[in-house]
C-alpha positions in Angstrom: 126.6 -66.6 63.6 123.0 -68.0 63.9 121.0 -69.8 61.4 118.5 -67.6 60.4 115.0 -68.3 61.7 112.7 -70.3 59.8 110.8 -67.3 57.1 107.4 -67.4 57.8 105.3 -68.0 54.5 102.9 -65.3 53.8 100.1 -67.7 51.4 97.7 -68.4 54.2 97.7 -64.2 54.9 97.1 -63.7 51.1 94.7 -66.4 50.9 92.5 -65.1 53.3 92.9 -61.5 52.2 91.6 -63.0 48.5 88.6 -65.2 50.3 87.6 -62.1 52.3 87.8 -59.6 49.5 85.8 -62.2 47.3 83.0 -63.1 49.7 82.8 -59.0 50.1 82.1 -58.4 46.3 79.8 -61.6 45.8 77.8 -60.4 48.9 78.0 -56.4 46.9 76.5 -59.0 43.6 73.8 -60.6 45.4 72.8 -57.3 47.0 72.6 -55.4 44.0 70.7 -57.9 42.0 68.3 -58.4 45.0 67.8 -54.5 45.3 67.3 -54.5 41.3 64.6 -57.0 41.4 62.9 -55.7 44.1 62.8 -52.0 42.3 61.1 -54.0 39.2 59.0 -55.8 41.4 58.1 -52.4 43.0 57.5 -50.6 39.4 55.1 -53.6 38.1 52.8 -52.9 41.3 52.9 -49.1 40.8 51.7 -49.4 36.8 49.0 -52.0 38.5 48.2 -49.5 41.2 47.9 -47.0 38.7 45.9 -48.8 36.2 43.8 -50.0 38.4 43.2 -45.9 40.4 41.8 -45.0 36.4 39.6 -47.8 36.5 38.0 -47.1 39.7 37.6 -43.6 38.5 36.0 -44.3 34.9 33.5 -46.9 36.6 32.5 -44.0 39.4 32.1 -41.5 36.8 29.8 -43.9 35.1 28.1 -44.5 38.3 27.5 -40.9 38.3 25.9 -40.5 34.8 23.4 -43.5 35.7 22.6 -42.2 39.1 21.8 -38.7 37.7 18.4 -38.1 37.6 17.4 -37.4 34.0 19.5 -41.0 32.8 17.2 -42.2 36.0 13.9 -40.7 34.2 15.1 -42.2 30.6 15.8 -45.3 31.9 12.6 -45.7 33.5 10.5 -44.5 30.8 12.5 -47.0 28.3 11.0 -50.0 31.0 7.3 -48.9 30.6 7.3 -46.7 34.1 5.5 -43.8 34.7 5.6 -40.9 37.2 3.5 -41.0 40.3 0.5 -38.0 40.9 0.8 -38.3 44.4 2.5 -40.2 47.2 0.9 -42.2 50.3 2.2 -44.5 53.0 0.9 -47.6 54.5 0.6 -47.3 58.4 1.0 -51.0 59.3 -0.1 -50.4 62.7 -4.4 -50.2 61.6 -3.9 -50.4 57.6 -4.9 -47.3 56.6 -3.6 -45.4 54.0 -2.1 -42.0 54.6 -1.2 -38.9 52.5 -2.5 -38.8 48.5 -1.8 -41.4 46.3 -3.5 -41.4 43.2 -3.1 -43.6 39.8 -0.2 -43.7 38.1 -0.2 -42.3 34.5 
């Protein structure tokens, strides 16, 4: 009879099976958690985004209202204005006034 041949040792085989299947699941970890933070990072700038959409719209309605022409009448009464009774232009070219101005008040 022979002598049997020398076993081979499985450790290396499991070893390696045990570093690949742990590199897999801390690579699954990091992942994840990279994902996660990214999807808060992504919420954050959404509220802003949508914070900042009302703004724009509250400050262009109150555009609006200030533009309008009676708040435009009020607010230039309250600084001592008063309507025009007539309009006229300046022709630059000879200096002579065109259409018909006349005092204000």
């Amino acid at each position: 009879m022979r002598a049997p041949l020398q076993a081979r040792t499985r450790v290396p085989f499991v070893l390696l099976c045990m570093a690949v299947l742990g590199a897999a699941l801390l690579t699954a970890l990091l992942l994840n958690t990279t994902m996660a933070g990214g999807a808060y990072a992504k919420y954050e700038l959404s509220s802003t985004l949508g914070q900042l959409e009302q703004d724009r719209k509250d400050l262009q309605a109150e555009l609006d209202e200030r533009s309008a022409p009676g708040s435009l009448a009020r607010a230039a009464t309250a600084l001592g204005m008063v309507p025009a009774d007539g309009t006229g232009w300046i022709r630059l070219s000879d200096g002579t006034v065109q259409g018909r101005p006349g005092a204000a008040g």
